[in-house]
C-alpha positions as CSV (number, residue, x, y, z in Angstrom):
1,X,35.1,30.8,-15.6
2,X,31.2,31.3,-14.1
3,X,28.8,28.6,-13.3
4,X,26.9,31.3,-15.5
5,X,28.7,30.4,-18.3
6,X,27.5,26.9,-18.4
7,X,24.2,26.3,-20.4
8,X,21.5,23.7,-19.8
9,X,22.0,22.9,-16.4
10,X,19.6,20.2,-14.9
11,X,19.0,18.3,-11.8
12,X,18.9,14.8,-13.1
13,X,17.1,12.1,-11.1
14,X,18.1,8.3,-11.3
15,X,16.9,5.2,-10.3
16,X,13.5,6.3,-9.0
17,X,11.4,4.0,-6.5
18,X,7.9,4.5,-8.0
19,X,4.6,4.4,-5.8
20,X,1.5,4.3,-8.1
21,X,-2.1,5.7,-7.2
22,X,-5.6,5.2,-8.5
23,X,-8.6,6.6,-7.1
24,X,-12.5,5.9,-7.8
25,X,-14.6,8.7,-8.4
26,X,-16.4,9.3,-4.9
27,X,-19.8,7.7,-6.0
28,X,-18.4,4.6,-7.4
29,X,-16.0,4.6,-4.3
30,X,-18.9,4.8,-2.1
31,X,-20.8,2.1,-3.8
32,X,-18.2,0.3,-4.1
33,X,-16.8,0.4,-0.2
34,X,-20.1,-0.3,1.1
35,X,-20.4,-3.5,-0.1
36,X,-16.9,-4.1,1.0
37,X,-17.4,-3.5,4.3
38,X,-20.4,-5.5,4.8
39,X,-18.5,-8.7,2.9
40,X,-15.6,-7.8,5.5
41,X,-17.6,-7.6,8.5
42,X,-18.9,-11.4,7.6
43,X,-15.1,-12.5,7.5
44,X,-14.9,-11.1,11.0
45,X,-17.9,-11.9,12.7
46,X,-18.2,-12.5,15.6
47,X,-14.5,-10.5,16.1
48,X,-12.1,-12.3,18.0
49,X,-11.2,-10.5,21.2
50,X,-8.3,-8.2,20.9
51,X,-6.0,-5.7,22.7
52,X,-7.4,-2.1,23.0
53,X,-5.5,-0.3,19.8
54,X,-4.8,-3.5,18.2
55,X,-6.2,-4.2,14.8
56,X,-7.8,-7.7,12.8
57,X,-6.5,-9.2,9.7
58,X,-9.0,-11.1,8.2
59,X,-7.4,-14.6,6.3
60,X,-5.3,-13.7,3.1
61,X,-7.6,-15.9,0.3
62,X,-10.1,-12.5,0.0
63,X,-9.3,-12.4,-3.8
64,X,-10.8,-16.1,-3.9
65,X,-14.1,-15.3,-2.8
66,X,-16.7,-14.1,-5.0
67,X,-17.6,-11.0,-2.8
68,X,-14.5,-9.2,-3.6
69,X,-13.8,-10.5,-7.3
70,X,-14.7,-7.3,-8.9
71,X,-11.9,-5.9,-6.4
72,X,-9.8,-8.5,-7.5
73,X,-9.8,-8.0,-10.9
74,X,-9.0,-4.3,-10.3
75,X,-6.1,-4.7,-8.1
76,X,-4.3,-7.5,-11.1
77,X,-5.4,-4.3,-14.1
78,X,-3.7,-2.0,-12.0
79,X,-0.7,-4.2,-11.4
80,X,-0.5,-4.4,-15.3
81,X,-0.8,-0.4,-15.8
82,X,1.9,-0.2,-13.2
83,X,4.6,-2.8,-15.3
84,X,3.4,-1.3,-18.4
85,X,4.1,2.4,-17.1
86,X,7.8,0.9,-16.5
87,X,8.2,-0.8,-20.0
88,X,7.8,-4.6,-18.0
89,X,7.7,-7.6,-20.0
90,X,6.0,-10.5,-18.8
91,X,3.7,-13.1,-18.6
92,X,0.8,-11.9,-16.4
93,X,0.0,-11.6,-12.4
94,X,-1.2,-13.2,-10.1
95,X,-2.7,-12.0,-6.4
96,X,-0.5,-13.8,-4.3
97,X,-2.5,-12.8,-0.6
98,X,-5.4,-10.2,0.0
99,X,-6.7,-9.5,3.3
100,X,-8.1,-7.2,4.9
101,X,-6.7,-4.9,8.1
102,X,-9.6,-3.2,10.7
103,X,-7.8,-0.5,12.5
104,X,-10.0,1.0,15.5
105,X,-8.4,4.4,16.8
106,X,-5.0,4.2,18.1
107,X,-4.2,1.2,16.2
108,X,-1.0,1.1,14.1
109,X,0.9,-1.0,11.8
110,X,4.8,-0.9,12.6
111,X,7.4,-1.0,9.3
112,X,7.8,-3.2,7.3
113,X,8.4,-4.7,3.6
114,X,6.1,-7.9,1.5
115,X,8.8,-10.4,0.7
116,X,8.6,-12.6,-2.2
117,X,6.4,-10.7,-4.2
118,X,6.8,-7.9,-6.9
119,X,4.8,-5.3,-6.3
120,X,2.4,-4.7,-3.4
121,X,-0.4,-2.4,-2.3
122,X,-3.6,-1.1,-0.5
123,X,-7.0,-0.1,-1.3
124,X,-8.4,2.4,1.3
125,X,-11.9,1.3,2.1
126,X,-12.4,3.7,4.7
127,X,-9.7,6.2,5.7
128,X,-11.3,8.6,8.4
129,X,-9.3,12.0,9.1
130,X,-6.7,11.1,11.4
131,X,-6.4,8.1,10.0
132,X,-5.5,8.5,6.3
133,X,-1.8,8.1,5.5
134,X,0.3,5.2,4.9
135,X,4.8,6.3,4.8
136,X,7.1,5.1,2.9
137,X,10.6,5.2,4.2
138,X,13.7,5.9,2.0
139,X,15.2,2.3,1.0
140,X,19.0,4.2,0.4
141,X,20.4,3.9,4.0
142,X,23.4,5.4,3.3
143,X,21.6,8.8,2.2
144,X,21.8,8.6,6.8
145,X,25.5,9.0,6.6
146,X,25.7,12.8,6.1
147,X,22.5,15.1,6.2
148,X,22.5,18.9,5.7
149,X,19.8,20.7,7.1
150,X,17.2,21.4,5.0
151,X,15.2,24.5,4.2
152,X,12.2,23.0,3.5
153,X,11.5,19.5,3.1
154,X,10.4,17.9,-0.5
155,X,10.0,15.0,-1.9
156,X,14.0,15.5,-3.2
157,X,15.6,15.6,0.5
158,X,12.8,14.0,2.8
159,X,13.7,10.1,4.1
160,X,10.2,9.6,4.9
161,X,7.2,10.4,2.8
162,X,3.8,10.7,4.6
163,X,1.2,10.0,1.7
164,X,-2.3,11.2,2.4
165,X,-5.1,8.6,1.0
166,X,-8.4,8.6,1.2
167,X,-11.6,6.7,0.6
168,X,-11.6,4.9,-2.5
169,X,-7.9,5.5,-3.5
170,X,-5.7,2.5,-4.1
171,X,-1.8,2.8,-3.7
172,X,0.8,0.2,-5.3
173,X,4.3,0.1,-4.5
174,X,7.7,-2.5,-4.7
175,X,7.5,-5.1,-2.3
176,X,10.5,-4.8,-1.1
177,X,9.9,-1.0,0.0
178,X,9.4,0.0,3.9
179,X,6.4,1.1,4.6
180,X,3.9,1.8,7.6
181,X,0.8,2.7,8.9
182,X,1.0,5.3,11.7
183,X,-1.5,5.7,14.8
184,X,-4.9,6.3,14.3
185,X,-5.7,9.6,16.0
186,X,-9.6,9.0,14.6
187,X,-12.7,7.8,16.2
188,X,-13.1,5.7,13.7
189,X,-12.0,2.1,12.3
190,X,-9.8,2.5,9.4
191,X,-10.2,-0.4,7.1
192,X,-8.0,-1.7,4.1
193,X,-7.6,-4.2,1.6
194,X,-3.6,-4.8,1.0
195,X,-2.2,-7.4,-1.1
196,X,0.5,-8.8,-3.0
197,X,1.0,-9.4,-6.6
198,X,3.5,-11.7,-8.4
199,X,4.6,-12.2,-12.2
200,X,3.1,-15.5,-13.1
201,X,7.3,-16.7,-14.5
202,X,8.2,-16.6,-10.9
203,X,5.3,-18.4,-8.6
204,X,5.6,-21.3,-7.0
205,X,5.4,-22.1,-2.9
206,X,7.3,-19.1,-1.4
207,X,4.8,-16.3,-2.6
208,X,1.6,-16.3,-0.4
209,X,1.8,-14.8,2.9
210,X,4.1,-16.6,5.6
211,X,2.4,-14.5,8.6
212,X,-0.9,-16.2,10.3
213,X,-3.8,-13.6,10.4
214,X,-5.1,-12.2,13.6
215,X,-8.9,-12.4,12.8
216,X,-9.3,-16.4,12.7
């Protein structure tokens, strides 16, 4: 007996963790960001004093104000898309926390997960060259145990994925996967909108953000 004698082979992939994207076409992201930033720059002005490479969080009620409802409204439609696209049923979302994250260069964001929430995610109001990528960090730890070397790494093999975003685009993931935000080798501020989104059969207290922001 071959392996050439066997017929239909396939590699077959299980249990995938899925990361959704959106984008805005460039003019309506432009339009768009602009006014975000300015409704941003109120929530932080003056801005508090802070470490040289250390960002500001703005406070976590943004998808309470009226400024950022039409942003609002987005991110819950895309949560939707994102449980539809997995067959979900449920009985609506709910934002849970939405702030805002100022980055100037060399500012980072170390890894780590959303608890108490479903799904999660980030809209990219400006992501500068050097500062455009968010990673996502392979939630099997025991794929660690035994490693072969690799001839070229792929989305198949690799324990990190480094996905470039840019301005405009909008990423959604599981709450509950690693994530971070590396340095930003810009000389720009990078400048975000994450949140957290919850099915409406699960919330009570433990949803919003536990964490205090850094910009009040």
């Amino acid at each position: 007996m071959k392996i050439n004698d066997f017929k239909n082979a396939a590699a077959m992939q299980f249990f995938p963790t899925l990361v959704w994207r959106q984008e805005l076409p460039p003019a309506r992201a432009e339009a768009a960001n602009n006014r975000l930033l300015a409704a941003i720059d109120k929530q932080l002005t003056p801005r508090p004093a802070q470490t040289a490479g250390v960002g500001w969080q703005t406070a976590q009620d943004l998808h309470l104000q009226p400024a950022f409802a039409d942003l609002a409204k987005v991110i819950v439609e895309a949560g939707e898309a994102a449980l539809k696209s997995i067959e979900a049923e449920h009985n609506g979302l709910t934002i849970t926390g939405c702030w805002a994250n100022v980055n100037p260069p060399e500012a980072r964001h170390r890894a780590h997960t959303h608890p108490n929430n479903f799904l999660s995610g980030v809209y990219y109001v400006r992501a500068p060259q050097g500062g455009n990528h968010i990673s996502f960090t392979d939630p099997r730890v025991q794929c660690a145990v035994m490693q072969p070397r690799y001839r070229k790494d792929n989305v198949l093999n690799a324990s990190v994925i480094n996905l470039e975003v840019a301005d405009g685009v909008m990423i959604l993931f599981p709450s509950w996967l690693q994530h971070d935000v590396r340095r930003n080798a810009s000389n720009e501020e990078r400048v975000t909108i994450a949140f957290n989104l919850m099915l409406n059969d699960y919330i009570e207290t433990i949803s919003p953000p536990i964490w205090t922001p850094s910009g009040t």
